[in-house]
C-alpha angles and dihedrals in degrees: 000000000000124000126229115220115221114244130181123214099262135128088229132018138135124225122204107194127154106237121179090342084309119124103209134189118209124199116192123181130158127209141164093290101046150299109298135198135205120191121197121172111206094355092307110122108237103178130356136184097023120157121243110226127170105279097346113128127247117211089028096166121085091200093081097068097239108136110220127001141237139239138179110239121199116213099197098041144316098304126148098249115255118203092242090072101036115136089019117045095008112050125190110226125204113202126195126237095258081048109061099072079055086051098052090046104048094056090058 
């Protein structure tokens, strides 16, 4: 079952949150461009400057050791998720390794 990760409706926040015995750090920041997204995993960046995009993963690449993935999720469409909604309209989803082919396929 996939976790939502709580958010609050700000332009920047990090979020820290233990996921799969993994304790993760989550920036989100939002600019002109887009919502973006940074993962680090004990303090090692994993990923950074990802877009966020309706129900596109984030970390995508199982090469860089992160076990399971995220997505933003509207709940009212099939928006790109804006800062001002966050928590509310525009939920982070953490899905768990056995979850992400679900995930993939589901989008298509």
């Amino acid at each position: 079952m996939p976790l939502i990760v709580p958010l609050q409706a700000l332009p920047s926040q990090t979020v820290s949150v233990l996921l799969n015995n993994q304790q993760c750090q989550l920036n989100i920041y939002q600019k002109s461009t887009g919502m973006f997204m940074d993962v680090a995993v004990n303090n090692a960046v994993i990923i950074s400057g990802v877009i966020c995009q309706y129900f596109n993963r984030i970390v995508r690449s199982l090469y860089l050791g992160f076990l399971g993935d995220f997505a933003f999720v509207d709940t009212q469409g099939s928006s790109d998720p804006y800062y001002a909604s966050l928590g509310t309209r525009y939920i982070l989803v953490y899905f768990y390794p056995n979850e992400v082919p679900a995930l993939f396929t589901a989008a298509t």
